[in-house]
PALUM-411106 format. One line per 4 residues: number of its first residue (from 0); their letters; for each residue x, y, z of N, C-alpha, C. Coordinates in pm, whole numbers. Layout:
N
NUM = A = X:Y:Z:X:Y:Z:X:Y:Z ~ ... .
//
This chain:
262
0 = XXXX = -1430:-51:-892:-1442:85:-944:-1573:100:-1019 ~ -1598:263:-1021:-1770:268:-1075:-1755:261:-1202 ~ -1801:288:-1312:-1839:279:-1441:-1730:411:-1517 ~ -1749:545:-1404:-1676:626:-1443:-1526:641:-1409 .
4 = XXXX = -1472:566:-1268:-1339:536:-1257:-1324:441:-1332 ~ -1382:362:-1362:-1331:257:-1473:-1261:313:-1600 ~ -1360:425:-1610:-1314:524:-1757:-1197:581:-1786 ~ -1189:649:-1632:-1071:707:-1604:-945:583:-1618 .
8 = XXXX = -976:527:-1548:-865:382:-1508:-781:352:-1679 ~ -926:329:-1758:-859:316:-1929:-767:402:-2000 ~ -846:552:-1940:-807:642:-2022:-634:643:-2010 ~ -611:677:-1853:-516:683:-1813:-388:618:-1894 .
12 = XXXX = -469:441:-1834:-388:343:-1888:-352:313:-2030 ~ -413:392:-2097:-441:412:-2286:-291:509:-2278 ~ -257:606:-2218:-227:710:-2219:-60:667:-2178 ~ -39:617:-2092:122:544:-2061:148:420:-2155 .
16 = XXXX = -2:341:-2190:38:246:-2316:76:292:-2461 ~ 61:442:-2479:78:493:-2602:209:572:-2589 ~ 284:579:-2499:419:637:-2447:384:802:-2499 ~ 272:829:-2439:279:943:-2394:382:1029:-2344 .
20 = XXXX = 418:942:-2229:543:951:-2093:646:883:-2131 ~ 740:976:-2141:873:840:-2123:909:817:-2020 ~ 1025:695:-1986:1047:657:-1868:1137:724:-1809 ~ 1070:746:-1652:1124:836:-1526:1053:939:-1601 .
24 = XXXX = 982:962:-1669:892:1101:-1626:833:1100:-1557 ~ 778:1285:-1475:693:1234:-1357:552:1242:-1420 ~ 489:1221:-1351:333:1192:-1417:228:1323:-1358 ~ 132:1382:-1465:93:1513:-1379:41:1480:-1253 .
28 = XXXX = 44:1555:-1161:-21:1617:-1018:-166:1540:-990 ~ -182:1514:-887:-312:1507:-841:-431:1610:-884 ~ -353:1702:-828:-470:1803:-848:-497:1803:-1017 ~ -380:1828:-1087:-421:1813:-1245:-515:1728:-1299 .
32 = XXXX = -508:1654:-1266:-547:1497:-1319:-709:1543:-1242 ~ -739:1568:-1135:-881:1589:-1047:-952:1686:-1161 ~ -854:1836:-1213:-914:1959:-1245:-954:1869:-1394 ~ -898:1784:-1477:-912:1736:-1610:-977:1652:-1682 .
36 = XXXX = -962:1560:-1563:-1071:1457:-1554:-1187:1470:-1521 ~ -1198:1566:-1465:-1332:1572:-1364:-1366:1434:-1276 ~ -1304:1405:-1181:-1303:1291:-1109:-1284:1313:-966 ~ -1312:1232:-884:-1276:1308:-706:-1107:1283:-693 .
40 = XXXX = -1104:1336:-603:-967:1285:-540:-877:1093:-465 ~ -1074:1110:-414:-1020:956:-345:-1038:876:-460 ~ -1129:892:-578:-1152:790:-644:-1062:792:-758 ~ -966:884:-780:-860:884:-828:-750:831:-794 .
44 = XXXX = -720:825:-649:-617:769:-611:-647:609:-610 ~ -753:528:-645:-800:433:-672:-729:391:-802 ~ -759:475:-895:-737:456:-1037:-562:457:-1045 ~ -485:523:-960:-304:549:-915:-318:435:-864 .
48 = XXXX = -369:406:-760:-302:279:-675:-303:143:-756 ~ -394:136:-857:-386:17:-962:-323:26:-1073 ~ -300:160:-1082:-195:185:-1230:-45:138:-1157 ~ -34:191:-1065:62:133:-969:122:-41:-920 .
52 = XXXX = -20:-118:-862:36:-228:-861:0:-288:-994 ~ -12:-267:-1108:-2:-319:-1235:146:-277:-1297 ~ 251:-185:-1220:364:-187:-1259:361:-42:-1389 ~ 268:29:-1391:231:103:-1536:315:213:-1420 .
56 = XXXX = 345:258:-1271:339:415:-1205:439:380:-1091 ~ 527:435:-1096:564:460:-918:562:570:-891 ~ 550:518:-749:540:653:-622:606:664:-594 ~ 651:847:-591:772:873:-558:728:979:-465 .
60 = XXXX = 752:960:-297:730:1126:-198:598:1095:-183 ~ 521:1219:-119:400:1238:-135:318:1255:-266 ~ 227:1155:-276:115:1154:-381:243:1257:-524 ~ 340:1139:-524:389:1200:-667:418:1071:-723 .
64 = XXXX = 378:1057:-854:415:984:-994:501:967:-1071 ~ 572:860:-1082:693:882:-1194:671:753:-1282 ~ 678:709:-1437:653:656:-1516:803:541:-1427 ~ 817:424:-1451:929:369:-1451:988:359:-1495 .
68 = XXXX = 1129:394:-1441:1265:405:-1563:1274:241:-1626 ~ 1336:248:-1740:1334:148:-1840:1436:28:-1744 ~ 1362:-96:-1772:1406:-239:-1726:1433:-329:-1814 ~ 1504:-423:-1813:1539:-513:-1906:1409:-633:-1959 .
72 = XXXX = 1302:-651:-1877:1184:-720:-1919:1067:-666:-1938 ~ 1037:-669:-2087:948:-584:-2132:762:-644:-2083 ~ 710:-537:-2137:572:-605:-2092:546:-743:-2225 ~ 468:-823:-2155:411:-889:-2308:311:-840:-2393 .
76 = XXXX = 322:-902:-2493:195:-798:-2591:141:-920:-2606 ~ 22:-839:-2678:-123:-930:-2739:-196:-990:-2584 ~ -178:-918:-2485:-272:-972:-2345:-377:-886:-2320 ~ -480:-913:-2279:-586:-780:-2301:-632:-822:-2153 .
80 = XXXX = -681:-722:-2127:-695:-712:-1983:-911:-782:-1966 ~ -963:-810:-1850:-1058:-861:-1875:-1192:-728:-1843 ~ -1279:-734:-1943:-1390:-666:-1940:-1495:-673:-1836 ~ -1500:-532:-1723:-1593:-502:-1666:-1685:-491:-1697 .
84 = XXXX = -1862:-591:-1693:-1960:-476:-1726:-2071:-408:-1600 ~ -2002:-473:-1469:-2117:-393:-1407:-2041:-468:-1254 ~ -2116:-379:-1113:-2088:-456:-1011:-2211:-432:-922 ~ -2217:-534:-849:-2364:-470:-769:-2305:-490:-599 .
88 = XXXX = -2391:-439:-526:-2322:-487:-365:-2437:-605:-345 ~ -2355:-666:-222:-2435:-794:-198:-2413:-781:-22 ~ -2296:-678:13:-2288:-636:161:-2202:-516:182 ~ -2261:-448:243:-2179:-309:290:-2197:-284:435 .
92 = XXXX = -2138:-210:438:-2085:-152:630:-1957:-79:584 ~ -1912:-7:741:-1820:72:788:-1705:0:710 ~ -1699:-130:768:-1568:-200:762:-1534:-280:596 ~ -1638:-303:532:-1625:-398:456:-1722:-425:367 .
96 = XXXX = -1691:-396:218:-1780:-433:102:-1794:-546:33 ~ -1903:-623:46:-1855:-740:-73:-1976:-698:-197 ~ -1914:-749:-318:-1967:-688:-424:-1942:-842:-525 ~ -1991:-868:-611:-2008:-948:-746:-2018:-832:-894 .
100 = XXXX = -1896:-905:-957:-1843:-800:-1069:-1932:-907:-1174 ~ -1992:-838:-1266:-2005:-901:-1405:-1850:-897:-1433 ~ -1799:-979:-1537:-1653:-958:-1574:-1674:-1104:-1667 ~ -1565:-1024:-1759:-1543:-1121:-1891:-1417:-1117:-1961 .
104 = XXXX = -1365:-1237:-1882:-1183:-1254:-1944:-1217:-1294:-2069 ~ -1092:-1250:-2164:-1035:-1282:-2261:-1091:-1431:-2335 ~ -1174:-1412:-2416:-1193:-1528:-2463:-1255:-1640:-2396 ~ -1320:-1588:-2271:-1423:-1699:-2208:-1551:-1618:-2138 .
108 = XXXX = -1658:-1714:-2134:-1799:-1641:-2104:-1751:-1565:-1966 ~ -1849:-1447:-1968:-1863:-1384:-1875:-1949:-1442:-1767 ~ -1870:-1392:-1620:-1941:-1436:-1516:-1909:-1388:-1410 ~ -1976:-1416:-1316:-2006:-1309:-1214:-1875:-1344:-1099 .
112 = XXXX = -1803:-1256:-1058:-1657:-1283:-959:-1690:-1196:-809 ~ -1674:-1245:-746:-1690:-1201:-597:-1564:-1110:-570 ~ -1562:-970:-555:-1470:-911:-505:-1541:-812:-349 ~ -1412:-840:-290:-1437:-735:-98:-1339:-652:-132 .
116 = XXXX = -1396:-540:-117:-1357:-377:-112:-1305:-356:54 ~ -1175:-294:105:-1195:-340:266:-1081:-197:244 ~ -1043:-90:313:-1014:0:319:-848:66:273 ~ -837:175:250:-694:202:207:-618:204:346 .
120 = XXXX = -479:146:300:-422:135:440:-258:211:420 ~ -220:284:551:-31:306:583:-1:218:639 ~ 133:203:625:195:97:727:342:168:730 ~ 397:202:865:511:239:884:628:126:953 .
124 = XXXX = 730:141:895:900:69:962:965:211:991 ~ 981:214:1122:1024:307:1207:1214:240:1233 ~ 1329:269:1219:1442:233:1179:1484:312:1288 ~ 1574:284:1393:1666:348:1472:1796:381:1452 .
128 = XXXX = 1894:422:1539:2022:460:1488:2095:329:1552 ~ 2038:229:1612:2094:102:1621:2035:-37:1570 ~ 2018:-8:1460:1964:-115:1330:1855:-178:1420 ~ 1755:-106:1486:1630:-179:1534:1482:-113:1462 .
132 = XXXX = 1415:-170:1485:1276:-170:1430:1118:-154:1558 ~ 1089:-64:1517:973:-30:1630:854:-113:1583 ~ 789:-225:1675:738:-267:1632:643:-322:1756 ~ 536:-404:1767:407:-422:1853:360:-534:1850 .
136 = XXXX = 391:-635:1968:339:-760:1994:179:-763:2033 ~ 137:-769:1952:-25:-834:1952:-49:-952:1975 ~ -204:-964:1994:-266:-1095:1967:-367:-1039:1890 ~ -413:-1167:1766:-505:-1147:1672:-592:-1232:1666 .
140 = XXXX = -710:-1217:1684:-802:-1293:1752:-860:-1360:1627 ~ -839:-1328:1466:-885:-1468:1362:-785:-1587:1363 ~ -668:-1547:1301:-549:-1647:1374:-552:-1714:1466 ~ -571:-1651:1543:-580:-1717:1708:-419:-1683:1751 .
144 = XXXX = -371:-1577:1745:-209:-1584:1736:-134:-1462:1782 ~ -72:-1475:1838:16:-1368:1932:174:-1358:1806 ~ 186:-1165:1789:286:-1205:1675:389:-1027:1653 ~ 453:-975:1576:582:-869:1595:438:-806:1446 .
148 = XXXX = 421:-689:1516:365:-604:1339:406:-436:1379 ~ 409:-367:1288:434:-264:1287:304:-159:1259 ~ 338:-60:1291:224:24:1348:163:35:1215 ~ 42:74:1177:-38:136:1070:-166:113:1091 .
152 = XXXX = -222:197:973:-418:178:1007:-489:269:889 ~ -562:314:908:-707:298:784:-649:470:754 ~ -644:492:643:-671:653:579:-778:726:571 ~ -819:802:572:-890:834:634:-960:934:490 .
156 = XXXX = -1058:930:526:-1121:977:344:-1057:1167:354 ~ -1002:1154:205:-929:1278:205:-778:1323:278 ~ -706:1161:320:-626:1207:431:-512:1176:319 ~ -398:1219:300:-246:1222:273:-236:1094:302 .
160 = XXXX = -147:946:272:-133:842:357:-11:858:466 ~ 85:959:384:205:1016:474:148:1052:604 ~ 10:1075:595:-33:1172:728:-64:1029:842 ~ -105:953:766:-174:845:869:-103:771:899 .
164 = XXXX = 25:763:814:163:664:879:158:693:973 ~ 215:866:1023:285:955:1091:163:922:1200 ~ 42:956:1223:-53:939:1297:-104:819:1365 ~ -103:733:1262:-128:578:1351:27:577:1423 .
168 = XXXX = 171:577:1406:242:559:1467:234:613:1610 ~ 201:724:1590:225:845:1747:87:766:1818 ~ -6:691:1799:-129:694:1840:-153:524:1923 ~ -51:472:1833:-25:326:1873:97:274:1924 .
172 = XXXX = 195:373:1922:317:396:2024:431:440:2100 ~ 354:580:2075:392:715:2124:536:768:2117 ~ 606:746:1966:687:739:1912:642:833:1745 ~ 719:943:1773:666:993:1630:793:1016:1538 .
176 = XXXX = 772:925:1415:885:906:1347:913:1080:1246 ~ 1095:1040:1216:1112:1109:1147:1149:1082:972 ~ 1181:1163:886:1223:1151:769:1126:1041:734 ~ 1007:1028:719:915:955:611:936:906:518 .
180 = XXXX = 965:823:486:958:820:338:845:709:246 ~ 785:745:134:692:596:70:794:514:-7 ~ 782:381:12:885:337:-55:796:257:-146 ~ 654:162:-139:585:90:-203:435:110:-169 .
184 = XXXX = 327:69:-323:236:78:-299:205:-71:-323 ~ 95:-167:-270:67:-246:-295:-68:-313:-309 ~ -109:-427:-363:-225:-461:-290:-206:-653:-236 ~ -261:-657:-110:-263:-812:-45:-301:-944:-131 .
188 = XXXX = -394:-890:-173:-510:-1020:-262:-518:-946:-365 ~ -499:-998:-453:-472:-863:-598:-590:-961:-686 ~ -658:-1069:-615:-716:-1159:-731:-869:-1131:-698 ~ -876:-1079:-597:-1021:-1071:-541:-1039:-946:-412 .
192 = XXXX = -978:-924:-338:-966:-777:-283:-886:-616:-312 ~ -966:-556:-248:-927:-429:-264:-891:-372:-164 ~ -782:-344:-123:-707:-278:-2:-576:-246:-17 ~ -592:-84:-95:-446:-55:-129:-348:-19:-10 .
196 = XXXX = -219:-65:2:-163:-86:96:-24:16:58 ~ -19:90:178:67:213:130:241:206:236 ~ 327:191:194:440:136:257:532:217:323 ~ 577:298:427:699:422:466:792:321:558 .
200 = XXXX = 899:387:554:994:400:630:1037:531:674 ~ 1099:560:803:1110:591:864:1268:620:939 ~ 1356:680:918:1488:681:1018:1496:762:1158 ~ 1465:738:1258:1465:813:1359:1346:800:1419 .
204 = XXXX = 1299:842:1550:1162:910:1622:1213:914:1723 ~ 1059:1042:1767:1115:1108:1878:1027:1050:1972 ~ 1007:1023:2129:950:971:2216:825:1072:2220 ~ 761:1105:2253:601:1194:2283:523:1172:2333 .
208 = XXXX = 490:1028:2400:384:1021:2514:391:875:2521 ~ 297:807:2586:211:677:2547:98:687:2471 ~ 111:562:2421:0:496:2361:-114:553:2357 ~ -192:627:2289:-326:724:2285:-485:588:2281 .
212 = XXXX = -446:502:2129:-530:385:2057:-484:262:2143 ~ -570:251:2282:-549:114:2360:-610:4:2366 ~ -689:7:2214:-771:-124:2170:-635:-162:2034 ~ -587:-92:1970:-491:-130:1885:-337:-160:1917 .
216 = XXXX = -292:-57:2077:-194:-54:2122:-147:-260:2144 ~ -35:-259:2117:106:-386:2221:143:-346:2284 ~ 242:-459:2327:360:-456:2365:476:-402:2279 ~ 527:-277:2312:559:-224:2213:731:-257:2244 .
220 = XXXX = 839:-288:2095:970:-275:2132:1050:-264:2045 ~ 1161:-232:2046:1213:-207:1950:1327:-337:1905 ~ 1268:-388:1811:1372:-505:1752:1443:-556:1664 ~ 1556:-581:1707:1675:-541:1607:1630:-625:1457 .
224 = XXXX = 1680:-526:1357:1659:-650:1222:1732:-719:1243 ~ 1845:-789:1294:1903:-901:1271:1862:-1041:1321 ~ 1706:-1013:1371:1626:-1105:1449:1510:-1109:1359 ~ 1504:-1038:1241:1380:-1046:1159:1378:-1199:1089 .
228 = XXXX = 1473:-1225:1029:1476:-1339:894:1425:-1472:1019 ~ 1485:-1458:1145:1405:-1556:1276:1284:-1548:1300 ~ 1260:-1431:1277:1125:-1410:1328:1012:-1478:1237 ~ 1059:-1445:1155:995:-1454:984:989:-1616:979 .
232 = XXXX = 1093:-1734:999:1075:-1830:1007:970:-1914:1125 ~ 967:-1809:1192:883:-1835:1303:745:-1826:1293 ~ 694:-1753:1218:540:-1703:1152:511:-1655:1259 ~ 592:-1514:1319:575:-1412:1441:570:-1278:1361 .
236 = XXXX = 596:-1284:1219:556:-1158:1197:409:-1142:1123 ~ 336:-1069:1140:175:-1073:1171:153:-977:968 ~ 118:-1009:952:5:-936:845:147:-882:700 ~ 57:-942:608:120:-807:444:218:-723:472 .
240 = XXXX = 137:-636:539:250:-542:553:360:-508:590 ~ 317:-558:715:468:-562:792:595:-671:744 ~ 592:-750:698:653:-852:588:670:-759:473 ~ 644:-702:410:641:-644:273:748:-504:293 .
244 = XXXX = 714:-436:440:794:-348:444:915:-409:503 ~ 967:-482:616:1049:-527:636:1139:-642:531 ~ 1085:-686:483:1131:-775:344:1190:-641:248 ~ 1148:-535:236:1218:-401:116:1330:-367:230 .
248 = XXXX = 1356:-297:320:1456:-290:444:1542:-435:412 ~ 1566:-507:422:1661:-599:403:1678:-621:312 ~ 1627:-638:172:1673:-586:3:1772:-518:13 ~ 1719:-408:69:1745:-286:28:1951:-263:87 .
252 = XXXX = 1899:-339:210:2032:-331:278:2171:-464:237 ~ 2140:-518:166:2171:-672:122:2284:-646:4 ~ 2228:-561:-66:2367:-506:-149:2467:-462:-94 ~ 2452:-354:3:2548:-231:47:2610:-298:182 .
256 = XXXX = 2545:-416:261:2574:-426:425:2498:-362:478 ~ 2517:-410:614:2393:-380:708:2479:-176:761 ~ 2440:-132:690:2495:30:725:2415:51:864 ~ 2502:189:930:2391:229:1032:2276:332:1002 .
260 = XX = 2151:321:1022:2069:463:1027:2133:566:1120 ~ 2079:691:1072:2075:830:1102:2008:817:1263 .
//
């Protein structure tokens, strides 16, 4: 973040550390927060997506905020977070930033940390009305590895992420889901990258064509969760995300039984 999302990032975070908000309040609007701050939109949702995986915000719906309702383990005190003073680039492109942060933890010299900036991402779990999962056998050519992932891809500057779930799905396997929902925001490498990772599910879709994206397109199929926790032992399910969303889907279902979707 620049010097001035950084600002924002504090202010914010000053602002839920002083219980501004109580818990399960929702948190103002995008647009509020844009008109007040004077800040952009994307580089705001920068400053959300880390208030977020720091546990300070959840997402609730589209680009909405809610403080977290109260939990039995409190934060710790007396931890101070480590001081930014500057970042420079050392490589940029389309795909991928690498940058060196001045930065200075808590009580030890400052020094220079290598962080890669690499793009905001959706990732959809598409859920049928017979406990299966729409999902896309690839091969991934760093791995070297043929493997089950679920559809998603890059947001698109200014785009909704709801929009790009919905869009990479129809585009990579001509299946356009229904009832959306965000269930998690995350990030992969939380120690050194930046790639906020945006999580939906899905109950239903409707069929709509083939495959549009036939450099991203699989083998596309639909597979039952009761073959996931196999799969998973198998190291066939491919990337963060798709693990992260399928791992919340079986949480989620683990209390109640395996119910049927809609």
């Amino acid at each position: 973040m620049g010097p001035k999302t950084t600002k924002v990032y504090e202010a914010l975070r000053a602002r839920l550390a002083a219980g501004e908000y109580a818990p399960g309040d929702r948190f103002p609007s995008e647009r509020t927060l844009v008109e007040e701050l004077g800040i952009g939109r994307t580089a705001l949702r920068q400053v959300l997506a880390r208030l977020v995986s720091e546990g300070l915000l959840e997402v609730r719906g589209r680009s909405s905020y809610r403080v977290p309702s109260t939990v039995s383990v409190p934060h710790p005190e007396g931890v101070e977070p480590w001081r930014i003073h500057g970042e420079r680039n050392v490589y940029d492109n389309r795909w991928v930033r690498l940058q060196l942060w001045d930065v200075e933890p808590p009580g030890v010299k400052r020094f220079e940390h290598h962080v890669v900036r690499l793009h905001h991402v959706a990732i959809t779990a598409v859920i049928d009305d017979k406990d299966r999962v729409l999902m896309m056998w690839r091969y991934r050519f760093v791995p070297k590895q043929f493997g089950w992932e679920l559809p998603g891809g890059i947001v698109d500057e200014g785009e909704d992420p709801a929009d790009t779930a919905l869009r990479e799905t129809v585009e990579e396997t001509g299946w356009r889901p229904e009832s959306l929902q965000h269930v998690v925001s995350y990030q992969p490498m939380v120690g050194m990258v930046d790639s906020p990772h945006e999580i939906f599910v899905a109950h239903g879709a409707e069929k709509v064509g083939e495959p549009t994206d036939l450099e991203e397109a699989g083998q596309i199929a639909w597979v039952p969760l009761a073959d996931i926790p196999g799969l998973m032992a198998r190291g066939e399910l491919m990337g963060s995300g798709t693990l992260v969303a399928l791992l919340h889907i079986l949480a989620t279902r683990s209390g109640r039984g395996a119910t049927t979707s809609r």
